[in-house]
Steps between C-alpha positions, in 0.01 A plus 500: 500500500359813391698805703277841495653787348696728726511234751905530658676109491876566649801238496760490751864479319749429787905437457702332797829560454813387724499858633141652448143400437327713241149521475265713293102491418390537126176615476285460148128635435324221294384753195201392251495205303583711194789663642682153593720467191693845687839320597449453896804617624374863352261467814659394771621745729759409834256632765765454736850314606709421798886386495575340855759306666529064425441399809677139612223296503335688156135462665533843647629705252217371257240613719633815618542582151154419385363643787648842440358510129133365597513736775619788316253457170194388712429217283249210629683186479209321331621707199842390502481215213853347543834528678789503249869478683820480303791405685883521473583291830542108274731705230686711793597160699631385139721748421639567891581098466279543834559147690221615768190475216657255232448164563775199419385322216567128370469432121419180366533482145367203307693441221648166483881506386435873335483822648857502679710746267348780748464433842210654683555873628788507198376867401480667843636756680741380724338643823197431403595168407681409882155617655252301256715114420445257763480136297424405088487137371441367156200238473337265236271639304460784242322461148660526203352795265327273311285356831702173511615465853896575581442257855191463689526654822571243765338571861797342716767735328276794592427361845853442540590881436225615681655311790846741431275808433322462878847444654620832422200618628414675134138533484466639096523272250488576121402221283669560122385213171672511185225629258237496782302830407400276197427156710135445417436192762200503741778524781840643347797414631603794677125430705598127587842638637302762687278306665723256603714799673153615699507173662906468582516861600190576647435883480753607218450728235529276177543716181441315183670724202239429222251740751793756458596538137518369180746298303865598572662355753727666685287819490187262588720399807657806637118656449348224707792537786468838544115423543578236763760679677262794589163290531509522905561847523224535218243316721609720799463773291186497364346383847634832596276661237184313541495558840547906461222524242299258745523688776410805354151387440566452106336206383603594137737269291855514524766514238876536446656621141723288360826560257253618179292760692193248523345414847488131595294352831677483810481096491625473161764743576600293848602195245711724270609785652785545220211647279485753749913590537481789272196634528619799711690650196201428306253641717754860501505503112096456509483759744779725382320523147164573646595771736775669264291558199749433239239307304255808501463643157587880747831383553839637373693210490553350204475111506674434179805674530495428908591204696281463833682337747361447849668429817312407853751551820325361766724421842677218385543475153443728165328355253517622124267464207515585142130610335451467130332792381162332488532499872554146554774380706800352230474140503850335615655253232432138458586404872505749741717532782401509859715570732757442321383167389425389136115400515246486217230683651367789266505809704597884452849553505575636803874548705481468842836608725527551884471877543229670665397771783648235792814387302795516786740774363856338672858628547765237477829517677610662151284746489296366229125577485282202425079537431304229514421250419429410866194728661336497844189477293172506735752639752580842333249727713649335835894458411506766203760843667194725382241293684760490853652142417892454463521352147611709212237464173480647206224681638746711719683584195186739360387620816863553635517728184184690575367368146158366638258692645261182696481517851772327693569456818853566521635756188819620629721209439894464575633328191870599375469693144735227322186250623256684372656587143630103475182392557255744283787409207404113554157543516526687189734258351291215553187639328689591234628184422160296498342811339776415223432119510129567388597751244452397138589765303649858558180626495440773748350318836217633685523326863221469729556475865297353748507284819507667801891424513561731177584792717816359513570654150576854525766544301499592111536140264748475206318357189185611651251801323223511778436360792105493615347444880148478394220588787457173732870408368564352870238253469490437064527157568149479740334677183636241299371258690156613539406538137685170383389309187354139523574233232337151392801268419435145289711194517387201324559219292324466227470213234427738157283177329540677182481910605752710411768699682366797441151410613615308807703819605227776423208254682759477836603851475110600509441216793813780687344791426130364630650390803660817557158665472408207739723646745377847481677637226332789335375429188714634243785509654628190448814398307697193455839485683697223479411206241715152499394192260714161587477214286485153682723354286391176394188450628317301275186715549741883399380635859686837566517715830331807483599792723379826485417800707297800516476832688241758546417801739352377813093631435391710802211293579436262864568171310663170620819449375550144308844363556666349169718302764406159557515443876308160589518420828739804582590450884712760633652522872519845584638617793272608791699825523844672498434810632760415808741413277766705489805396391843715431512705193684282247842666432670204312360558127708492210441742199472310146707626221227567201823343338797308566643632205498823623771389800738552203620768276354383161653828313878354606435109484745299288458169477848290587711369163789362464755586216718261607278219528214619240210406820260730601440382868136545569317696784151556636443809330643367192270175536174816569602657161557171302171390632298835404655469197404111440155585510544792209652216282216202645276680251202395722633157565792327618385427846481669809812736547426565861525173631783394346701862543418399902615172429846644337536716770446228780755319283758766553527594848550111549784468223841598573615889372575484171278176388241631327667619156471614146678487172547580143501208289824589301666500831396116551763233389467365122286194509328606823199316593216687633224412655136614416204527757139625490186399634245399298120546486203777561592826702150454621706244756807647549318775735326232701667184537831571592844289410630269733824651477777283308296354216701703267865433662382125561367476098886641414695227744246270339580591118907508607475117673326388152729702264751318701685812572664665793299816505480818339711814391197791559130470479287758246105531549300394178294776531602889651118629569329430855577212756735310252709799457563431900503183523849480423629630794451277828527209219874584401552611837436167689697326190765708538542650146467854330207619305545647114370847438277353197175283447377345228177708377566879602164483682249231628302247231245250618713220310810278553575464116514891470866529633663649245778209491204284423361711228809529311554125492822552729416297863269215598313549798557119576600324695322707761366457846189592662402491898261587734519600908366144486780261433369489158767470263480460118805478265418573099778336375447528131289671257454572140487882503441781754105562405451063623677608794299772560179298479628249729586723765221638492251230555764386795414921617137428471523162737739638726301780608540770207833586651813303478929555519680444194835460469581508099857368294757728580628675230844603396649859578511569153119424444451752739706789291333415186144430550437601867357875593810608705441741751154463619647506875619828479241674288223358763765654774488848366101484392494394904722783596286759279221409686626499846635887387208602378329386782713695695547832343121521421511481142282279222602195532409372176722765287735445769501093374457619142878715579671143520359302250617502142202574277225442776198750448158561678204324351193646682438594906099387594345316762388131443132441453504150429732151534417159388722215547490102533829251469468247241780277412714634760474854435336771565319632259255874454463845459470813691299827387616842557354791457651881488510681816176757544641884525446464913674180485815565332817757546565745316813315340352187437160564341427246235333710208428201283172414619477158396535223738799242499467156510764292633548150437764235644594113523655518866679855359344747292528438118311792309364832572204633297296847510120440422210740564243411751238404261710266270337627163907626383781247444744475763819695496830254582731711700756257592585109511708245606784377488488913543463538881182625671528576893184641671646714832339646787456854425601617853722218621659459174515128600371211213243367515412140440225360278351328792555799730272735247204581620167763493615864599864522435659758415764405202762557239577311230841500362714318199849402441654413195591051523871426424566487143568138443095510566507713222632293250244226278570232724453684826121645355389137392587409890398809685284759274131515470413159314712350817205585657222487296482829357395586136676824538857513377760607725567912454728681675350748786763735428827459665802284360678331808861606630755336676390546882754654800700252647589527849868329416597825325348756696629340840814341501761570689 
C-alpha cells in the first residue's frame, strides 16, 4: 500500500500494570519515498498520553485510557493502524507467588528410567514452589539423542495419571520428552500424550515443552510450567484487552510485546504467554532510550566511559535493565532466570523485586520497618493514606515528606519521623542493591528513572553519577510499546544433501530477515538476533535444526501483521467477562532473593575443617562454590554442572550432618582403596537426559561385589572439570565414604585412557563397571591396556544412549600422591568463591577468577558469531567463532585490540585456541592448547560456559590455565598435547608455568 506523503498513521502503545494502565498515541507523518531510509523513530512524536488507575476487571481501565488519548489528540480511529499493550500482570503474579492467578500444574515427564536425579520444581522458590506443585509422574517414553527411542509412550500409564491428575482437581498439565524438541515424528510423543490428556481431562490446559524451548531440560521444563501455570489468567487477560480495543470502535490489529521488545499476535501470545513475562522492562528500556536522548549525537553523556542502567517502578514491582551502549538491552547469559527460575529463554537481563508505589510500608512489634514486597497494587488510589485509605505505601513516604508536587487528595499525613526516615533508608537501600547487581564495572552509572512508581526515589543514590526523569517518564513503558520492533524467526530441519554450513546458515538467516520484512519490518532495519544450529545426531540423511531470529523497526504503514507462530486450529475459551470480579487485594506474596547466596555473609564464610580428623565437612554454599568452580575446570565439557550440583545438594539435606566429606589423600590409610566414578559420553546429553540417580553408587557396589571386596576406603572423581567433578558427592554420600581432594586429569578430557595413572603405565582401568538408569549392567573384567578399554566403553556409551556411569579399578592411596592432580577440590572451591565475591562486590569477574588461579591469563573478550557442532563416536565434536567486541559493544576494560577473530575448537572440551583474520589469506596465530586449559566464561555472569551451551550473540571471555606438570612431561604430551588430537601444531606454552594451587586444608583448619 502506497501511503501519501504527509498523510498522519498513529499507534496506540498502552502498559497495564498491577497498579496503573499507561497509554500514549505515537503519531508519524509518512515522508517521501526518498526520505524513508531516515530512521523512523526520528519522526514519531507522542501526541499525547494518559496514566490511569488498573481497574479489577482490566476492561475499563483500557478504555478509559484510550479514550482519554483519542479524545485529547482528535485522531479518527480509522487511522489508528494497531493496538500495542505490554503488560506486567503474568510476571507480577510470578514474583508475588500470587496463588489467586497461578494455576496448579501437573508435570509428566517422559523419560523412561532417566530423568529422576532432579525432581520437578527442584530449582524453585520455595513459595512459589507451595503455590505452583500439585502432582509429577515419570512415564515411558523419551528418545535418546541419537532418535532411537528411550520407551514408547504407553496410553494406559498416561490414562492412569491422568486419572490422579483430575482427582486433585489440577486442570494444567505439562507434558516433558527426553530430547523431544528434536523428535521429528508426524505425531511426537509429547502430542500423543497430549491428546490423550484432552480426552481424560476434558478442558485442561496441556503444555507440551518442545512448543516452549529448546534442548535443556530442566530449563525446557521450568519454562514450560511457568507457561502453564499462568495460561488461564493469560486467556482472561487478553479477553480483557480485546474487548477494550473492541469496544472502542478499533477494528485495528492487536498486539502484546514480548521479553525481546518484538510484538507478537494476541492468539499466539494466549498459547505462550511466558514470551510476554518481561516485556514490561523491555518496553521501559525501549521507551526510556527514545524519550531520554542519550543516543542523540547532542547529548553529553558519554556512552563509553558510562554505564546506562534503567529502572521501571511501577506499583508493584521495580524492574531494572542494563543498556549496552549501542542501546540495546544486555542480553542475560546462557539461561536466563525468571523469577527466580533457571530457564533457557534468551531475553534482556532484567531484575525484578517487589517494590513499587503500593508496596505496604509495616511496623512490627519491634519496631522494624519492612517495604514491600507486598503492595495493594490496583488498590493504591482507594487504600493509599494520600488518596483517604488506611494502608501505609511507599507512596505516603514522598508525599508525607512534601517531596512530590502531583495532586493528592490527602497531603498532610500523620506518620511518626522514625517511619518516615526507616522507610526512605529501605527504599534507598533496595535500589541500591539491584542497581549494584547490574553493575559491571566501576564505571560511573547514569540511571534512568521511569514508571510512574519512580517518585518513590527522592533521595540522593550512592554509586550513582546522574539520575534522569525524561519527559513522559510516567508512562516510558507505553512509548515502548508503541514503537516496538517485529521479527521473522526460522525453525527447521533441514537435510544439507551436500550444502555447506555456511550456506545453509546464510540462506535461513536471509529466509528471517524476509519474513521480518513480511511482518512489516522496515526495510533496512533488519538484523539477525539470535542464531542456533543443532545437529541430529545420527541421522543417516545429516539433517540439523535451524533456529534463527530477526528483528526490525515496526514500518509505519496499515499492513497485516503475519504471525511466525504456528497456531492451527487455535481454540481458545475466553471468558465472557470479569469486570464483576473483584476479588481481595492479594497480600500473601513472597519477595525472591535475586540470590540465595546473598542470605549469607560471603566476605566471613569459612568452610568447616577438621584438624583433628583432617575432613572438611561439606555445606551448600561450599557445594555452590565447588560447582562454579567445576565448570572453570570442565573446559567446555564434563557434563552438566547444574544438574548434578542440584542433585548433590538434594543428596545432602537427606544425609545425616557430617556425611558428605572430603580428604587429603596423605591423610588416607597406606594401601587404601579408592574408588573412581565418572560418567561417560557427549555433554550434548548430559543437559537433556537426566541420570536416574544411583547409576554411579550402583556401578561402585557392583565393581566391590566382583572385586570380591567389602567396600571402599574414599572415592576420588576421574575427572575435576564440570558434572564429574560433582558427581562424587551424593555417590560417596549414599556409600557412606569420604571423597579425596584430587582427580586424575587437573581438568576435563573427552577420554577414559587420559587419566594420568593410565598414561604413566601406573593403573588399569579394568576390571570396570558400566550401568545405565536401565538395569543395564556391564562388567569389563579384563583388558590389554587403557586405550582398548577406552574403545570399548565407548561403543557400550554409543549403545547405551551416549551417556553411561562408570565405576573404574580403585586405585591405591599412594597412586593418588604420585600421579593424581591433588587439590582440584579446593582450587575449584576458591575459583567458586572468587566468583560469588565478585559477583557481589561489583567487580570483573574474570580478573577476579584470574586472582586465584596459578598462571591463568585472559585470552580474548568477543561475542560469538558462529558454532558448529555434531557428536561422532560419542563425542562431541566443533568449533565456535568469535569475533572482537565493536567499540559500542565492549567496556572500556575489556576491549579486545587484536582485531582478528578467534576460533575455538573442542572434542566435548575445548582443545586449541587460534587468532585468524576474517578473510583467511594470513596463517593462523596458535595462542594456546591443550593439555593447557582453555575455559570460555560469560563475560557478565562469570559462569562457564559449555560447548553445547555456546551459541550466536554471547558475550564471552576466554581464559587459560597452565595443566599440571606431569602433563608436561614427554609422556603426558604424546597422551594429551596437540597430536592427541589431531593437531599438526606442536604444543607451546601460552605463557604461564603452573603452581601449586591453595588448598583449603591449610588455609582452614582448625
Amino acid at each position: 500500500m502506497t501511503i501519501p506523503s504527509g498523510r498522519k498513521l498513529y499507534r496506540i502503545g498502552v502498559d497495564v500494570g498491577g497498579t496503573n494502565t499507561d497509554a500514549v498515541l505515537a503519531c508519524r507523518t509518512a515522508l517521501p519515498i526518498e526520505s524513508e531510509p531516515v530512521p523512523s523513530e526520528h519522526n514519531i512524536t507522542i501526541l499525547a498520553s494518559c496514566k490511569s488507575q488498573t481497574t479489577p476487571d482490566v476492561t475499563t481501565g483500557i478504555q478509559n485510557a484510550i479514550r482519554e488519548i483519542l479524545t485529547t489528540a482528535q485522531v479518527p480511529r480509522d487511522a489508528v493502524i494497531s493496538v500495542n499493550i505490554g503488560t506486567t500482570h503474568f510476571i507480577n503474579a510470578v514474583v508475588q507467588a500470587d496463588k489467586t492467578n497461578l494455576s496448579r500444574v501437573a508435570v509428566l515427564r517422559l523419560c523412561g528410567p532417566f530423568c529422576r536425579e532432579v525432581p520437578p520444581f527442584t530449582g524453585f522458590p520455595s513459595p512459589l514452589r507451595q503455590v505452583l506443585e500439585g502432582y509429577s509422574a515419570y512415564l515411558d517414553g523419551g528418545l535418546e539423542l541419537d532418535g532411537r527411542l528411550i520407551k514408547h509412550v504407553r496410553a494406559e500409564e498416561v490414562i492412569a495419571h491422568a486419572d490422579e491428575i483430575r482427582k486433585r482437581n489440577i486442570s494444567t498439565v505439562i507434558v516433558v520428552g527426553v530430547f523431544s524438541p528434536l523428535d521429528t515424528s508426524d505425531i511426537s510423543q509429547e502430542n500423543y500424550a497430549k491428546s490423550i490428556l484432552q480426552q481424560e481431562i476434558p478442558g485442561a490446559d496441556i503444555v507440551c515443552s518442545r512448543d516452549i524451548g529448546r534442548v535443556g531440560f530442566i530449563e525446557r521444563e521450568n519454562a514450560a510450567i511457568l507457561n502453564g501455570s499462568i495460561l488461564k489468567f493469560a486467556r482472561r487477560t487478553i479477553q480483557s484487552f480485546r474487548q477494550a480495543i473492541s469496544e472502542l470502535g478499533l477494528g485495528c490489529p492487536l498486539y502484546l510485546t514480548q521479553n525481546d521488545g518484538t510484538i507478537i499476535d494476541a492468539e499466539a501470545a494466549a498459547l505462550a504467554p511466558i514470551k510476554t513475562f518481561s516485556s514490561g522492562a523491555t518496553n521501559s528500556l525501549t521507551g526510556a532510550i527514545f524519550l531520554s536522548g542519550i543516543h542523540d549525537k547532542t547529548s553529553d553523556i558519554d556512552l563509553k566511559t558510562s554505564q546506562i542502567i534503567m529502572v521501571d517502578i511501577g506499583g508493584t514491582t521495580s524492574d531494572f535493565a542494563a543498556l549496552s551502549p549501542s542501546g540495546l538491552p544486555r542480553q542475560s547469559s546462557a539461561t536466563a532466570n525468571v523469577g527466580g527460575i533457571r530457564t533457557a529463554f534468551s531475553m534482556p537481563e532484567v531484575v525484578s523485586i517487589g517494590l513499587g508505589g503500593g508496596s505496604l510500608v509495616q511496623v512490627d512489634n519491634m519496631s522494624a520497618v519492612a517495604v514491600g514486597p507486598i503492595s495493594v497494587g490496583h488498590r493504591l488510589h482507594t487504600e493509599a493514606l494520600c488518596y483517604g485509605g488506611a494502608t501505609l505505601t511507599a507512596t505516603d513516604i514522598i508525599v508525607a515528606q512534601g517531596l512530590h508536587s502531583g495532586s493528592f487528595p490527602q497531603t498532610k499525613l500523620d506518620v511518626a519521623p522514625e517511619i518516615i526516615l526507616a522507610a526512605s533508608r529501605q527504599i534507598a537501600a533496595k535500589l541500591e542493591r539491584c542497581i549494584d547487581t547490574m553493575k559491571t564495572s566501576d564505571a560511573d552509572v547514569i540511571l534512568l528513572l521511569v514508571g510512574g512508581g519512580s517518585i518513590i526515589q527522592a533521595s540522593e543514590l550512592q554509586n550513582v553519577k546522574r539520575c534522569i526523569r525524561p519527559p513522559f517518564f510516567e508512562v516510558a513503558n507505553a512509548v515502548g510499546a508503541a514503537i516496538a520492533k517485529v521479527s521473522g524467526e526460522v525453525d527447521r530441519i533441514v537435510i544439507p544433501n551436500g550444502r555447506l554450513h555456511n550456506t545453509i546458515v546464510s540462506d535461513l538467516k536471509a529466509e528471517a530477515i524476509n519474513l521480518a520484512l513480511q511482518n512489516g519490518a522496515r526495510p533496512g532495519s533488519v538484523e539477525i538476533m539470535d542464531l542456533d544450529v543443532i545437529p541430529l545426531q545420527y541421522a543417516t540423511n545429516n539433517a540439523v535444526r535451524v533456529v534463527t531470529k530477526s528483528t526490525g523497526e515496526l514500518d509505519w504503514k496499515p499492513v497485516k501483521m503475519l504471525t511466525s507462530t504456528e497456531i492451527d486450529g487455535l481454540t481458545i475459551d475466553y471468558i465472557q467477562d470479569c469486570r464483576d470480579e473483584d476479588k481481595p487485594t492479594n497480600h500473601n506474596g513472597a519477595h525472591i532473593p535475586l540470590n540465595d547466596l546473598f542470605n549469607i555473609d560471603l566476605e566471613t564464610y569459612c568452610p568447616e575443617v577438621s584438624r583433628a580428623t583432617g575432613e572438611w565437612f561439606v555445606s551448600e554454599i561450599d557445594l555452590e562454590f565447588i560447582g562454579e568452580g567445576c565448570g572453570i575446570l570442565g573446559t567446555g565439557g564434563g557434563g552438566s554442572v547444574y544438574s548434578a550440583l542440584l542433585h548433590s545438594r538434594e543428596t545432602l539435606r537427606m544425609t545425616a550432618s557430617k556425611g558428605m566429606r572430603i580428604v587429603e589423600a596423605p591423610t588416607l590409610p597406606a594401601g587404601s582403596s579408592v574408588a573412581m566414578i565418572a560418567f561417560a559420553g557427549a555433554p550434548s546429553v548430559s543437559n537433556e537426559r537426566l541420570i536416574g540417580g544411583d547409576e554411579l553408587a550402583l556401578a561402585s557396589q557392583e565393581l566391590s561385589r566382583f572385586l570380591g571386596i567389602a567396600g571402599y576406603d574414599a572415592m576420588m572423581a576421574a575427572e575435576i572439570g564440570g558434572s564429574n567433578g560433582m558427581r562424587t558427592f551424593a555417590a560417596a554420600a549414599t556409600m557412606g565414604i569420604p571423597i579425596v581432594d584430587a582427580d586424575t586429569m587437573g581438568r576435563a578430557f573427552p577420554k577414559v585412557d587420559m587419566a594420568l595413572p593410565y598414561v604413566f603405565g601406573q593403573a588399569n582401568p579394568a576390571p570396570a563397571v558400566l550401568s545405565d538408569a536401565r538395569g543395564n549392567v556391564q562388567v569389563v573384567a579384563r583388558v590389554e591396556d587403557s586405550h582398548r578399554f577406552e574403545t570399548i566403553i565407548r561403543s557400550a556409551c554409543v549403545e547405551l544412549g551416549l551417556y553411561t556411569a562408570l565405576s573404574l579399578a580403585p586405585v591405591s592411596r599412594e597412586i593418588v600422591e604420585e600421579y593424581c592432580c591433588l587439590g582440584g577440590l579446593s582450587l575449584a572451591w576458591f575459583m567458586g568463591r572468587a566468583i560469588c565475591l565478585a559477583r557481589k562486590r561489583k567487580e570483573d569477574i574474570v580478573q577476579s577468577l584470574l586472582s586465584v588461579i596459578p598462571g591463568g591469563r585472559l585470552l580474548y573478550t568477543g561475542k560469538v558469531v558462529d558454532v558448529q557442532r555434531e557428536v561422532k563416536g560419542g563425542w562431541t565434536i566443533g568449533s565456535a567463532t568469535l569475533e572482537p567486541f565493536t567499540d559500542e559493544d565492549a567496556k572500556s576494560d575489556t576491549i579486545q585490540t587484536d582485531p582478528r577473530q578467534l576460533v575455538l575448537t573442542y572434542q566435548n572440551e575445548f582443545f586449541s585456541a587460534v587468532l585468524q583474520d576474517t578473510s583467511r589469506a594470513s596463517k593462523v596465530e596458535v595462542l594456546c592448547t591443550t593439555p593447557d586449559l582453555i575455559t570460555v566464561i560469560d563475560s557478565h555472569s562469570g559462569t562457564a560456559l559449555a560447548t553445547h551451551e555456546l551459541r550466536y550473540g554471547l558475550r564471552v571471555a576466554v581464559i587459560a590455565m597452565p595443566a599440571h606438570p606431569l602433563w608436561m612431561t614427554e609422556v603426558g604430551l604424546k597422551a594429551g598435547g596437540p597430536q592427541a588430537f589431531g593437531l599438526d601444531s606442536p604444543y607451546q606454552p601460552f605463557g604461564s608455568a603452573w603452581s601449586k594451587p591453595p588448598s583449603i586444608f591449610s588455609t582452614y583448619s582448625k
